[in-house]
MIVEX-620540 format. One record per atom (N, C-alpha, C): x, y, z; atom name; residue number from 0; residue in one letter. Coordinates in steps of 0.001 Angstrom, whole numbers, padded with zeros to 6 digits. Layout:
<atoms>
ATOM       c1       c2       c3  name  resi  resn
ATOM        X        Y        Z    CA   NUM     A
...
</atoms>
This chain:
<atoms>
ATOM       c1       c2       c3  name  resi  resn
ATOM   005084   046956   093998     N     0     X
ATOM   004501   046005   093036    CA     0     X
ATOM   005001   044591   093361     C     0     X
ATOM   004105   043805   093302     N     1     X
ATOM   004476   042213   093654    CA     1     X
ATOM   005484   041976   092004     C     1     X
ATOM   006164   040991   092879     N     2     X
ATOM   006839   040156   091965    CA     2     X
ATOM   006159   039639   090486     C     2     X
ATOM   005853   038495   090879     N     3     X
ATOM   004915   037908   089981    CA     3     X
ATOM   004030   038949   089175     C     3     X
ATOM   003756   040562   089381     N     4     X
ATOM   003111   041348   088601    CA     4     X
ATOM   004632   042018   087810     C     4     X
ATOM   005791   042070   087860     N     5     X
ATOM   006859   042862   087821    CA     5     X
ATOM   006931   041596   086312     C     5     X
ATOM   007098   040517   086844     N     6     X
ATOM   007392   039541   085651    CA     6     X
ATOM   006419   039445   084679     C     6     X
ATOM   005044   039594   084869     N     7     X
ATOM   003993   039601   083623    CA     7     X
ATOM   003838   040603   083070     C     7     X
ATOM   004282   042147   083344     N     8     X
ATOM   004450   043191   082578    CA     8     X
ATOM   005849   043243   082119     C     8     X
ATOM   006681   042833   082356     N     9     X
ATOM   008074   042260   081310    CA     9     X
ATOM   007492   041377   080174     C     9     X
ATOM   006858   040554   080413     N    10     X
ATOM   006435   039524   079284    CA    10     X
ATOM   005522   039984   078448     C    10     X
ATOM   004542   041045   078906     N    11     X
ATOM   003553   041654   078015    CA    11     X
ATOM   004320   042475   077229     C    11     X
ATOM   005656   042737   077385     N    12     X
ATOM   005964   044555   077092    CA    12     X
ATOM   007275   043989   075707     C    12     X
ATOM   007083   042459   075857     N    13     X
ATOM   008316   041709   074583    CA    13     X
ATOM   006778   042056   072978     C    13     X
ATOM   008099   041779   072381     N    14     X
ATOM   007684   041391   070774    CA    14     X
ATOM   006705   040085   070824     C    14     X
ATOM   005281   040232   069675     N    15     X
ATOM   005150   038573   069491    CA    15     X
ATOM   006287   038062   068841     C    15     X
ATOM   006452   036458   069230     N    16     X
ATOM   007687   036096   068744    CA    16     X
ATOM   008597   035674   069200     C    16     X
ATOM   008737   036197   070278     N    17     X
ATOM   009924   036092   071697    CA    17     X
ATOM   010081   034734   072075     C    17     X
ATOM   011050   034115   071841     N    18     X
ATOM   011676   032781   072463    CA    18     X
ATOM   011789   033557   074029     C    18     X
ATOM   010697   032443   075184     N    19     X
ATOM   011397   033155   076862    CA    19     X
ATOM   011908   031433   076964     C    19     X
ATOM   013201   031627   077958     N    20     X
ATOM   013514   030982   078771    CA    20     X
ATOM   013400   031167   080470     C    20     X
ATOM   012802   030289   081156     N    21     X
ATOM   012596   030331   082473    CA    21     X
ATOM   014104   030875   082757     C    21     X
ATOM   014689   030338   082411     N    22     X
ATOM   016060   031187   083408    CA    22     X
ATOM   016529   032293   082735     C    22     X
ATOM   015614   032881   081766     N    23     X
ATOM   015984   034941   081378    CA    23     X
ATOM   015699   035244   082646     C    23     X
ATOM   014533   034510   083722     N    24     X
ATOM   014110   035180   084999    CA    24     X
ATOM   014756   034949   086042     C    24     X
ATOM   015554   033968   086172     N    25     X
ATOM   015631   032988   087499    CA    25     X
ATOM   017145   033870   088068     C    25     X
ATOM   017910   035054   087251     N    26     X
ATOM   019137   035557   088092    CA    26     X
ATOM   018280   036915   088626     C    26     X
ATOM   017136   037328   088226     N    27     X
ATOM   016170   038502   089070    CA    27     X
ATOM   015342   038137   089710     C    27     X
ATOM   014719   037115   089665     N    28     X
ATOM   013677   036650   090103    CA    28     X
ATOM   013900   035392   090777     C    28     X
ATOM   012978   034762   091759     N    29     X
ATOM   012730   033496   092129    CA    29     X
ATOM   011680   032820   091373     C    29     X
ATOM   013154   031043   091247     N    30     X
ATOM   012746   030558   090292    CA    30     X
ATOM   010889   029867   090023     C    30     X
ATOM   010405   030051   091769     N    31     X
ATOM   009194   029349   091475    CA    31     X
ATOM   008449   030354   091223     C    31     X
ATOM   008203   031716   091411     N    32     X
ATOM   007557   032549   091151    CA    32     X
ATOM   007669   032873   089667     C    32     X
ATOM   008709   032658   089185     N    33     X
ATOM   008947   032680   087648    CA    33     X
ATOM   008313   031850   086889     C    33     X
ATOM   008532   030666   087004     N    34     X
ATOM   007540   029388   086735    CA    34     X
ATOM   005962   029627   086843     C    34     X
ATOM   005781   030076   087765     N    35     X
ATOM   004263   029857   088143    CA    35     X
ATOM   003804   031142   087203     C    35     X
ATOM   004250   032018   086903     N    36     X
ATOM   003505   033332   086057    CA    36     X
ATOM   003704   033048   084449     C    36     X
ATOM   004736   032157   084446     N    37     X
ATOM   005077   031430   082986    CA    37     X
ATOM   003864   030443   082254     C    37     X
ATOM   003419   030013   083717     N    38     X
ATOM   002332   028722   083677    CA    38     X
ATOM   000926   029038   083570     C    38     X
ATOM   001026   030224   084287     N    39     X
ATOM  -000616   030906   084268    CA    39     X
ATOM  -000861   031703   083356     C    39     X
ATOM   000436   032115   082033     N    40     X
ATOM   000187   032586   080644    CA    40     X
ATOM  -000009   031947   080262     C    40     X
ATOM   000460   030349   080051     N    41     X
ATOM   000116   030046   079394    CA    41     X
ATOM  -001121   029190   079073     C    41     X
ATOM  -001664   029656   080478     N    42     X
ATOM  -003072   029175   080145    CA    42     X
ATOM  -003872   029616   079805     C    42     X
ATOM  -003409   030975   080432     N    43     X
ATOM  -004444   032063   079994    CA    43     X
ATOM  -004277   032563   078248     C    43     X
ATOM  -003613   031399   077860     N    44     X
ATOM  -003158   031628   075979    CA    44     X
ATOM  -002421   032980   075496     C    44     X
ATOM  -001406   033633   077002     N    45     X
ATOM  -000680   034421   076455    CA    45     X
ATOM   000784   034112   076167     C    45     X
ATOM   000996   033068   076485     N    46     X
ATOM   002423   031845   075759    CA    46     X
ATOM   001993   030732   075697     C    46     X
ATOM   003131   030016   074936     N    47     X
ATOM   002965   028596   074287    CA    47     X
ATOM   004336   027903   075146     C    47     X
ATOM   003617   027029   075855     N    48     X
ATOM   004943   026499   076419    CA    48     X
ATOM   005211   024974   074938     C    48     X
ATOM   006764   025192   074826     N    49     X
ATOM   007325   024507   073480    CA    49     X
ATOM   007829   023434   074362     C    49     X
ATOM   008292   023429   075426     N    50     X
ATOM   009356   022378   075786    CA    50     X
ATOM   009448   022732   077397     C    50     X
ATOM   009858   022158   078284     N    51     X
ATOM   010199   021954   079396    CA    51     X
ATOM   011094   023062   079568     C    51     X
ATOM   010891   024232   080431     N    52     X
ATOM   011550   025937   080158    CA    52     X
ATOM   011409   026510   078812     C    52     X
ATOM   011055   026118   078246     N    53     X
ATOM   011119   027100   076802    CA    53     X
ATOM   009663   027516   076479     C    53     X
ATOM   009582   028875   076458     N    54     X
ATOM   008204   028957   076151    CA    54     X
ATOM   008096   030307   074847     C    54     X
ATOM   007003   031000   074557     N    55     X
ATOM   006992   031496   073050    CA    55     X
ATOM   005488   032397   073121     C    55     X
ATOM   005984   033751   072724     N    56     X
ATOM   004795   034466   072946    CA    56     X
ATOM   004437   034469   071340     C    56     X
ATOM   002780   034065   071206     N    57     X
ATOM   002599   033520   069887    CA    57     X
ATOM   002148   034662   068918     C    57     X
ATOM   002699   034522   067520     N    58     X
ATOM   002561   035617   066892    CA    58     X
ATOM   001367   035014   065174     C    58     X
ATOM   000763   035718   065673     N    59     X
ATOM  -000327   035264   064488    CA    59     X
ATOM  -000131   036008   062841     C    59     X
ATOM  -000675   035275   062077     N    60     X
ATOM  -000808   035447   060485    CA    60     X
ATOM  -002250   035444   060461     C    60     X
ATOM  -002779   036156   059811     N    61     X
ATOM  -003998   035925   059113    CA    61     X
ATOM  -004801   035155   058592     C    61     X
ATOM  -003441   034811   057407     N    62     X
ATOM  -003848   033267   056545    CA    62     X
ATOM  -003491   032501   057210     C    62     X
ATOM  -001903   032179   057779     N    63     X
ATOM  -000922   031351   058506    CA    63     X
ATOM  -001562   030497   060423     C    63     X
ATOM  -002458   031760   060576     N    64     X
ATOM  -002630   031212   061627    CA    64     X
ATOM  -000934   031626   062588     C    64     X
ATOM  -000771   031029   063941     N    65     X
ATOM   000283   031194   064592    CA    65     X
ATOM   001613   030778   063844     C    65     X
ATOM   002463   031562   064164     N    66     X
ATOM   003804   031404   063253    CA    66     X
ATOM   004920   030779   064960     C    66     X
ATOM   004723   029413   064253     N    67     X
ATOM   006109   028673   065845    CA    67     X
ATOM   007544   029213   065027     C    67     X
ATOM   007749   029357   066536     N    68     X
ATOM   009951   029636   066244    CA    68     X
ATOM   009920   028424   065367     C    68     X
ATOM   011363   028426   064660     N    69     X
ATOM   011857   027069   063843    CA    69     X
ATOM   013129   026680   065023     C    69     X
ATOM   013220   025716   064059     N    70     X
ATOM   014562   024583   065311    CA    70     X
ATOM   015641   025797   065770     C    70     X
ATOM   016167   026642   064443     N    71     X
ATOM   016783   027677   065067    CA    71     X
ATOM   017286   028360   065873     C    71     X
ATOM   015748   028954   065765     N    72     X
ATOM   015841   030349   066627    CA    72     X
ATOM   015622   029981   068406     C    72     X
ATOM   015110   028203   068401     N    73     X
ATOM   015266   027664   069732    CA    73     X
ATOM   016742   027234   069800     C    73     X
ATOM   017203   026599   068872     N    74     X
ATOM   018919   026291   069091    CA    74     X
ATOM   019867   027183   069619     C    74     X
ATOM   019286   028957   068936     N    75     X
ATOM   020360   030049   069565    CA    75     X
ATOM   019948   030473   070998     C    75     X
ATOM   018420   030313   071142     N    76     X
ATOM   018231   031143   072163    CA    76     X
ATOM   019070   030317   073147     C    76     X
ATOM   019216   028931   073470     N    77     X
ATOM   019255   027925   074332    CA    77     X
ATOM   020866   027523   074730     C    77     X
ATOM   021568   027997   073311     N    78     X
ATOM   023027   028107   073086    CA    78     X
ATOM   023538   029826   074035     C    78     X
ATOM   022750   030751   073134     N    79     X
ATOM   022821   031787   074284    CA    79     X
ATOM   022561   032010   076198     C    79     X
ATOM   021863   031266   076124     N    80     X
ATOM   021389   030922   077845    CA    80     X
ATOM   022738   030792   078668     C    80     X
ATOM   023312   029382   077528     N    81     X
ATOM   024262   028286   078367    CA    81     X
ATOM   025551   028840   078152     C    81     X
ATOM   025819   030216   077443     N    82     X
ATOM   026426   030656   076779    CA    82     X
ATOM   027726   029926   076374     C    82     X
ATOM   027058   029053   075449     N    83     X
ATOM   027658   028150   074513    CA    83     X
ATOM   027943   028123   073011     C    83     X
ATOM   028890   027329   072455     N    84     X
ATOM   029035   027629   070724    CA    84     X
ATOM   028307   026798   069676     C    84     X
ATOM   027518   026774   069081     N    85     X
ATOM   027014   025993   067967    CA    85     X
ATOM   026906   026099   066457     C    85     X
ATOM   026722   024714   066474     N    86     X
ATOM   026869   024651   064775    CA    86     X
ATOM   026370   023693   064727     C    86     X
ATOM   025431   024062   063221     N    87     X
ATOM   024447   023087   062347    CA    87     X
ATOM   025303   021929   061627     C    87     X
ATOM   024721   020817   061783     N    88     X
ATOM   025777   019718   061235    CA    88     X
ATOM   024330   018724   060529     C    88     X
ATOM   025427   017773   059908     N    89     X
ATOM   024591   016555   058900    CA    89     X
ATOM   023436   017701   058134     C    89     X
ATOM   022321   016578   058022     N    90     X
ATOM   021652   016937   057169    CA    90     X
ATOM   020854   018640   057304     C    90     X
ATOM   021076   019102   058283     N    91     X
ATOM   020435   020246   058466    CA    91     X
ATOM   021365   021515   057762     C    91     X
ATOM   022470   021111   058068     N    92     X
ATOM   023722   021592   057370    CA    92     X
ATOM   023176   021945   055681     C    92     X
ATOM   022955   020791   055714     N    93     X
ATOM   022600   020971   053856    CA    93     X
ATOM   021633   021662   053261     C    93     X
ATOM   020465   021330   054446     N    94     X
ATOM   019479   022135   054097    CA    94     X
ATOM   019523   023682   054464     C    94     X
ATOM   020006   024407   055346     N    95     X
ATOM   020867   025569   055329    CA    95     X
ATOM   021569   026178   054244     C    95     X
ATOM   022336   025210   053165     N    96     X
ATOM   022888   025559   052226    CA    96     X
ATOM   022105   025573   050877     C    96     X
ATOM   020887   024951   051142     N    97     X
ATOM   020642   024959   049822    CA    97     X
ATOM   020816   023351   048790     C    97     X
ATOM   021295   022638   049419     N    98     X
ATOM   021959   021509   048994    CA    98     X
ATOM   020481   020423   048857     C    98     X
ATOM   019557   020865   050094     N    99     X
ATOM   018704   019751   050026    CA    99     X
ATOM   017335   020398   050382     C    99     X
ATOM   016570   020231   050124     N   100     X
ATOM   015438   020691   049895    CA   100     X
ATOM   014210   019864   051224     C   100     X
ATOM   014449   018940   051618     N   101     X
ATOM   013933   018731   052699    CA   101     X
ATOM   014016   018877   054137     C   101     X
ATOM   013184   019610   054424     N   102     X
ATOM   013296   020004   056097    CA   102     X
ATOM   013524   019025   057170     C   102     X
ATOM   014623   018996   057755     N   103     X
ATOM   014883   017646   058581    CA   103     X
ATOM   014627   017338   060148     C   103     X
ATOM   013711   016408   060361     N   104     X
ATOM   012826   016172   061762    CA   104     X
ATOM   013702   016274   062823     C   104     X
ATOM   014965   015583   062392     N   105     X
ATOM   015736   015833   063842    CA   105     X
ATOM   017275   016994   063251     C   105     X
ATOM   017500   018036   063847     N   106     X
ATOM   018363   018687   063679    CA   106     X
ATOM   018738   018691   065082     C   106     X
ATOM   020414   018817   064164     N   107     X
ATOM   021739   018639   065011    CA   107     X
ATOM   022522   019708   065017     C   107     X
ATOM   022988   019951   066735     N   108     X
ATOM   024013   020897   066909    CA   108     X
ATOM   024979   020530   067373     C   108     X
ATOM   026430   020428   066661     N   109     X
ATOM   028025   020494   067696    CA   109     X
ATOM   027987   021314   068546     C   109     X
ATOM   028174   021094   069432     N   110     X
ATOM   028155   022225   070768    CA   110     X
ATOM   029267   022191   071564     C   110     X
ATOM   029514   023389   072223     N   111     X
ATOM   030687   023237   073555    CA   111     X
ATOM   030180   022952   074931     C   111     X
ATOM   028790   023130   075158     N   112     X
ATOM   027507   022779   076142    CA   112     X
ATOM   027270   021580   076359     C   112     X
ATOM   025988   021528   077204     N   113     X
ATOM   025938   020202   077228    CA   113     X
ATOM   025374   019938   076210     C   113     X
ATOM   025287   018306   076550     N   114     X
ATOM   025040   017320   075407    CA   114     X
ATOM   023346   017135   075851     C   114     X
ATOM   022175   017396   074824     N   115     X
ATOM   020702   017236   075295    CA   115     X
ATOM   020144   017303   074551     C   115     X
ATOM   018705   016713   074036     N   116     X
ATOM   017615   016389   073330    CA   116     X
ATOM   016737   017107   073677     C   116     X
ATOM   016019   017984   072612     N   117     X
ATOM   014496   018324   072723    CA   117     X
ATOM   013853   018251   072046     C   117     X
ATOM   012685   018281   072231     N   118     X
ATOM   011821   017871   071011    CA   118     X
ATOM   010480   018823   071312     C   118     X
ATOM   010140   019887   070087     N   119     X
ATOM   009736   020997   069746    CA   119     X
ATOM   008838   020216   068948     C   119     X
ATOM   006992   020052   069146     N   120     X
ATOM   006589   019479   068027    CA   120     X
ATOM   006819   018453   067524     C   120     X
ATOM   006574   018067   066243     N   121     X
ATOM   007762   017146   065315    CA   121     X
ATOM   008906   017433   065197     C   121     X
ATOM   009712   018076   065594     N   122     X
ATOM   010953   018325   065283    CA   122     X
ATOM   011764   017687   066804     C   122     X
ATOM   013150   017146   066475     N   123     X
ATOM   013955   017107   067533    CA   123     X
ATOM   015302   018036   067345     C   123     X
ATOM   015699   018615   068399     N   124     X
ATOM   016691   018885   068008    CA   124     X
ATOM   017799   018473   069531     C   124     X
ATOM   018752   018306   068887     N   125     X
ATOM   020143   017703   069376    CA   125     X
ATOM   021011   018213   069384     C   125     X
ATOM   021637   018429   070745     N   126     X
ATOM   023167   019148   071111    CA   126     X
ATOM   024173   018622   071179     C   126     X
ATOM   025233   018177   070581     N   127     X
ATOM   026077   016842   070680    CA   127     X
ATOM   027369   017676   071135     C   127     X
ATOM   027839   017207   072152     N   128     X
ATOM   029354   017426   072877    CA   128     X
ATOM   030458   017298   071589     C   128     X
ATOM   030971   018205   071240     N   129     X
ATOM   032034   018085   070590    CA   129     X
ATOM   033574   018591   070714     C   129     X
ATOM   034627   018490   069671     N   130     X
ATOM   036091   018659   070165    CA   130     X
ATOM   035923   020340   069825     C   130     X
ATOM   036858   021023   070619     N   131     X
ATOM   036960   022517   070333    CA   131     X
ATOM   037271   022803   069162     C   131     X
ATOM   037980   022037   068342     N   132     X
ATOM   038509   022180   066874    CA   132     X
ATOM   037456   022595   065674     C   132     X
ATOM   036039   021713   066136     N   133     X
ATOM   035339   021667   065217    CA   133     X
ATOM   034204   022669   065760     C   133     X
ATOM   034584   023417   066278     N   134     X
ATOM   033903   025082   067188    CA   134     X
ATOM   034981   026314   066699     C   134     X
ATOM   035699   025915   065601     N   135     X
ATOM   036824   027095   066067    CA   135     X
ATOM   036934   027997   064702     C   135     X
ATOM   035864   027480   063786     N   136     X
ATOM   035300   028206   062780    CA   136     X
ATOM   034525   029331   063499     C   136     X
ATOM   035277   030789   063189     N   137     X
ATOM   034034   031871   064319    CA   137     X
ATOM   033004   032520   062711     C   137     X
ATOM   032819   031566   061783     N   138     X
ATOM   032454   032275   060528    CA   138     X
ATOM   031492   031372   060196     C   138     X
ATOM   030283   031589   059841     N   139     X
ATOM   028642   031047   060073    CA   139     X
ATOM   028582   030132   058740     C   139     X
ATOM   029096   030607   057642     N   140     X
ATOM   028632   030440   056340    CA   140     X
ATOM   029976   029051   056466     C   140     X
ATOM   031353   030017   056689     N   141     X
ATOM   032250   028667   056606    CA   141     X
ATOM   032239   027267   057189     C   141     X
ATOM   030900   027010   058486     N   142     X
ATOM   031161   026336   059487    CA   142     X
ATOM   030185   025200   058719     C   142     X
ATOM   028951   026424   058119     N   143     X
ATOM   027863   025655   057090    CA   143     X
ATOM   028418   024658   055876     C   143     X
ATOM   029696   025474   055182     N   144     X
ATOM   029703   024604   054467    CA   144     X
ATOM   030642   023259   054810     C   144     X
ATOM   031692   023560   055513     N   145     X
ATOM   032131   022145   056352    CA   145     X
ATOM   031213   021234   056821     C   145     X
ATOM   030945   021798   057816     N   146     X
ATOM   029836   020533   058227    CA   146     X
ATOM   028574   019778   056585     C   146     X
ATOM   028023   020590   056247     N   147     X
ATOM   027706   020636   055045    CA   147     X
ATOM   028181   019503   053641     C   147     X
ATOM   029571   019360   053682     N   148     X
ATOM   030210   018720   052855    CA   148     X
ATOM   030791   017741   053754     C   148     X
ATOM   031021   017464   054714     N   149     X
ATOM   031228   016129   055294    CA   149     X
ATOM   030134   015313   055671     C   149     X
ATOM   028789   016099   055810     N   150     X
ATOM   027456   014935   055423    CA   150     X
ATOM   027910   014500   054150     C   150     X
ATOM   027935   015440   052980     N   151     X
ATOM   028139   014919   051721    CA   151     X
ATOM   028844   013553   051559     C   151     X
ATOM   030146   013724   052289     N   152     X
ATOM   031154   012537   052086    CA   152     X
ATOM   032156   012949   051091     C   152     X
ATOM   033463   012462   051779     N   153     X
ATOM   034288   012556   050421    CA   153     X
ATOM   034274   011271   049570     C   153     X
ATOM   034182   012397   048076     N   154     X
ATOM   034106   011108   047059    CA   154     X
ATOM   032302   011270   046894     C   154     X
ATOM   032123   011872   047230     N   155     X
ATOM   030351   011998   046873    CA   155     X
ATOM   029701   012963   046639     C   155     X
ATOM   030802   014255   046482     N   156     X
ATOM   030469   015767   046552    CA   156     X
ATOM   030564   015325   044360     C   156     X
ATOM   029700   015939   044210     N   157     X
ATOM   028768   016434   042815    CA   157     X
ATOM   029209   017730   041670     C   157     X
ATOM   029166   017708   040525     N   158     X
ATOM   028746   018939   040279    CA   158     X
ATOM   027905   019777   040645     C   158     X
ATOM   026808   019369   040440     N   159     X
ATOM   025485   020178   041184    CA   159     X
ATOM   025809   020612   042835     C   159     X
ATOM   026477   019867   043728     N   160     X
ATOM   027098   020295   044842    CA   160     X
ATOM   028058   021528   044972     C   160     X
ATOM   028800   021455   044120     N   161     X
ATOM   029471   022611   043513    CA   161     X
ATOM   029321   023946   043171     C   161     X
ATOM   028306   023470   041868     N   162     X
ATOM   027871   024450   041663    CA   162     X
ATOM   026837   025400   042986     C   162     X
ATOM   026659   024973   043244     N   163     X
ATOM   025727   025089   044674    CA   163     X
ATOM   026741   025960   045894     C   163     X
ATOM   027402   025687   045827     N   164     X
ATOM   028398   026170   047205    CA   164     X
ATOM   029021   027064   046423     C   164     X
ATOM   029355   027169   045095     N   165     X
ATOM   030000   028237   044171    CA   165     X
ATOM   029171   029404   043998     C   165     X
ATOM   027992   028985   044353     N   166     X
ATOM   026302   030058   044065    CA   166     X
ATOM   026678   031042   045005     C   166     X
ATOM   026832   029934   046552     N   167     X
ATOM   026133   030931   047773    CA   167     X
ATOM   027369   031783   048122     C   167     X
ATOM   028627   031097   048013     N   168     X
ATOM   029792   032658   048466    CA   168     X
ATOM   029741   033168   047432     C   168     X
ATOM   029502   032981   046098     N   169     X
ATOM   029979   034250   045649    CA   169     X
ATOM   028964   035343   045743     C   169     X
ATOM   027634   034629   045978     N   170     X
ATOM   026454   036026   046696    CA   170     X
ATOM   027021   036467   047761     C   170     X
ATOM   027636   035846   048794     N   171     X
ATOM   027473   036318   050414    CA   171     X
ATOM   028685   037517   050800     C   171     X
ATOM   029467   037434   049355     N   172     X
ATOM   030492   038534   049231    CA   172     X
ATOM   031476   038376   050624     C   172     X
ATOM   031960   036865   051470     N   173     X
ATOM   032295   036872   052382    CA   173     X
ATOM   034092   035595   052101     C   173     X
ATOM   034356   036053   050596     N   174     X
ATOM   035731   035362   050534    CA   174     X
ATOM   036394   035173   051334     C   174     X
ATOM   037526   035950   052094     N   175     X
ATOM   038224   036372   053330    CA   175     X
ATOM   038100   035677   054148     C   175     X
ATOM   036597   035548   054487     N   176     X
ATOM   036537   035082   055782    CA   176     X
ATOM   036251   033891   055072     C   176     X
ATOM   035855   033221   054477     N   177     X
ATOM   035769   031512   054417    CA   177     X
ATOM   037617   031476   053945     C   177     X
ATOM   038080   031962   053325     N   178     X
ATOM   039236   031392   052956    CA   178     X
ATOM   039749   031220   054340     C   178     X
ATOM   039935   032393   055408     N   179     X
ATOM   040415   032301   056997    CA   179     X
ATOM   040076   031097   057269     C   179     X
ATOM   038984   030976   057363     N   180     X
ATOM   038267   029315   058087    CA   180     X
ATOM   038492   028269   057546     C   180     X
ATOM   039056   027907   056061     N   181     X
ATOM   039010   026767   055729    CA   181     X
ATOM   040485   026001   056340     C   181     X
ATOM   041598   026516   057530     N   182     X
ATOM   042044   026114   057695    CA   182     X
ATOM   041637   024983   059033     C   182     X
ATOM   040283   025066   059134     N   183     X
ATOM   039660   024422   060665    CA   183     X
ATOM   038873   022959   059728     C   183     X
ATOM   039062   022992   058245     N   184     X
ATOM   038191   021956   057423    CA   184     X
ATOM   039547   020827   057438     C   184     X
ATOM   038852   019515   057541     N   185     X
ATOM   039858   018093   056418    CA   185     X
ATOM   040014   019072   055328     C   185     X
ATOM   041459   018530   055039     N   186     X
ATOM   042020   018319   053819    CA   186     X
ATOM   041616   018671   052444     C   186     X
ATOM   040866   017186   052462     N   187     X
ATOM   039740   017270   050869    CA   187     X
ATOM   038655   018303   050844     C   187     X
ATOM   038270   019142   051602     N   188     X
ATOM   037375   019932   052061    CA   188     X
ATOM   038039   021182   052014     C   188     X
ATOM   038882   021737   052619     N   189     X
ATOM   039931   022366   051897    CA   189     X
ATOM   040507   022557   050348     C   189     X
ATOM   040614   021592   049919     N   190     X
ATOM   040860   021672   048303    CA   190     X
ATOM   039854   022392   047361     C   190     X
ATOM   038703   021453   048330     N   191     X
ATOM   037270   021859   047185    CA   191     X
ATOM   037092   023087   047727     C   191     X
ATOM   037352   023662   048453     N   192     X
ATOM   036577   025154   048447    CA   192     X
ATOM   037767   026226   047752     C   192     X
ATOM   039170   025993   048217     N   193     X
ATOM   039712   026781   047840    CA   193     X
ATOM   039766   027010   046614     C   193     X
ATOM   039558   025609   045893     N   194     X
ATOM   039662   025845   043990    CA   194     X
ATOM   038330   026764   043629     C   194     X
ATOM   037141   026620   044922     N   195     X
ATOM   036028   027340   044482    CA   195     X
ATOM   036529   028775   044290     C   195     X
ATOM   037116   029304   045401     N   196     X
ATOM   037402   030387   045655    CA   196     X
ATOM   038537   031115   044371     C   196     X
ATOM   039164   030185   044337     N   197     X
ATOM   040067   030404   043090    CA   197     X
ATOM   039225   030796   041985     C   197     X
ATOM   038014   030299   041594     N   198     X
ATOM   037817   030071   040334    CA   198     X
ATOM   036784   031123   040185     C   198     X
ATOM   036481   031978   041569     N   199     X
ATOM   035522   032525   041526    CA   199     X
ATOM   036432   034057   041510     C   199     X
ATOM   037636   034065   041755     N   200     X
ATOM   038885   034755   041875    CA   200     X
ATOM   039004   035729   040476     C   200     X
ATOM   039154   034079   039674     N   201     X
ATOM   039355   034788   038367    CA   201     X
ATOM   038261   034985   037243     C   201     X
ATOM   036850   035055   037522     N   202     X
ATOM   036049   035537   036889    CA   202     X
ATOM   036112   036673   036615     C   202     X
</atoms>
């Protein structure tokens, strides 16, 4: 079996849905032969190329029409590739938590990877080089709400902020592990969660 037929029955045989990256192929395959069968799906409208290597086998709704990956599920696949660490920061942070209700055009990742811009659609998203310190949260929810509350600002965190971050651990049933992590937060960031945790302690 030719190559280029070996790679389009791999791609037929994924989920709709599938974030591909040109280089899932490029350590089995050669990279131009990879490319070129990537290119002729997607003309033939059996992927959506999203970005420069990133492409997306499209999964339809009824009502919805095609359902695109979100900033996400391109942030992990792309973090996984480079096999790198990330985390949602500023305003995307918030909206993750619940804090803010608007979906934000450019989302941001701290990364241990490189530092790079893409832009998916309207959306951008951003990989920003950061210190290992602020990677060393290995706990999803704890990393959310740090980053999360230093968009906030200290001195600008709310009741309603509060109450809000008091909502989501005590659903996520994951005390332990944010208390572990809050030693990777500032200070004031530290205080406020632990009194959360406290207070959610003695209910």
């Amino acid at each position: 079996m030719i190559i280029s037929k070996q790679i389009e029955q791999k791609i037929q045989a994924l989920p709709k849905g599938t974030l591909l990256l040109i280089d899932d192929f490029i350590e089995e395959y050669d990279y131009e032969t990879a490319r070129k069968v990537l290119q002729r799906l997607t003309v033939d409208g059996q992927l959506m190329r999203l970005n420069r290597g990133i492409y997306y086998i499209p999964k339809k709704d009824n009502l919805l029409g095609i359902i695109k990956p979100n900033a996400e599920q391109i942030a992990e696949s792309i973090a996984k590739r480079d096999k790198a660490r990330i985390i949602p920061t500023g305003s995307f942070a918030l909206h993750k938590l619940g804090l803010s209700t608007q979906v934000p055009m450019n989302v941001v990742y701290l990364t241990d990877g490189s530092p790079r811009k893409i832009k998916v659609g309207n959306q951008n998203i951003t990989f920003k080089k950061t210190s290992p310190r602020n990677l060393a949260v290995k706990h999803y929810l704890s990393g959310l709400i740090i980053q999360g509350l230093k968009e906030i600002g200290e001195g600008n965190v709310n009741g309603s902020h509060l109450s809000q971050i008091k909502n989501i651990i005590g659903k996520s049933h994951e005390v332990s592990q944010i208390k572990l992590n809050m030693r990777y937060a500032p200070v004031w960031i530290q205080k406020i969660v632990l009194k959360i945790l406290n207070d959610l302690n003695n209910e």
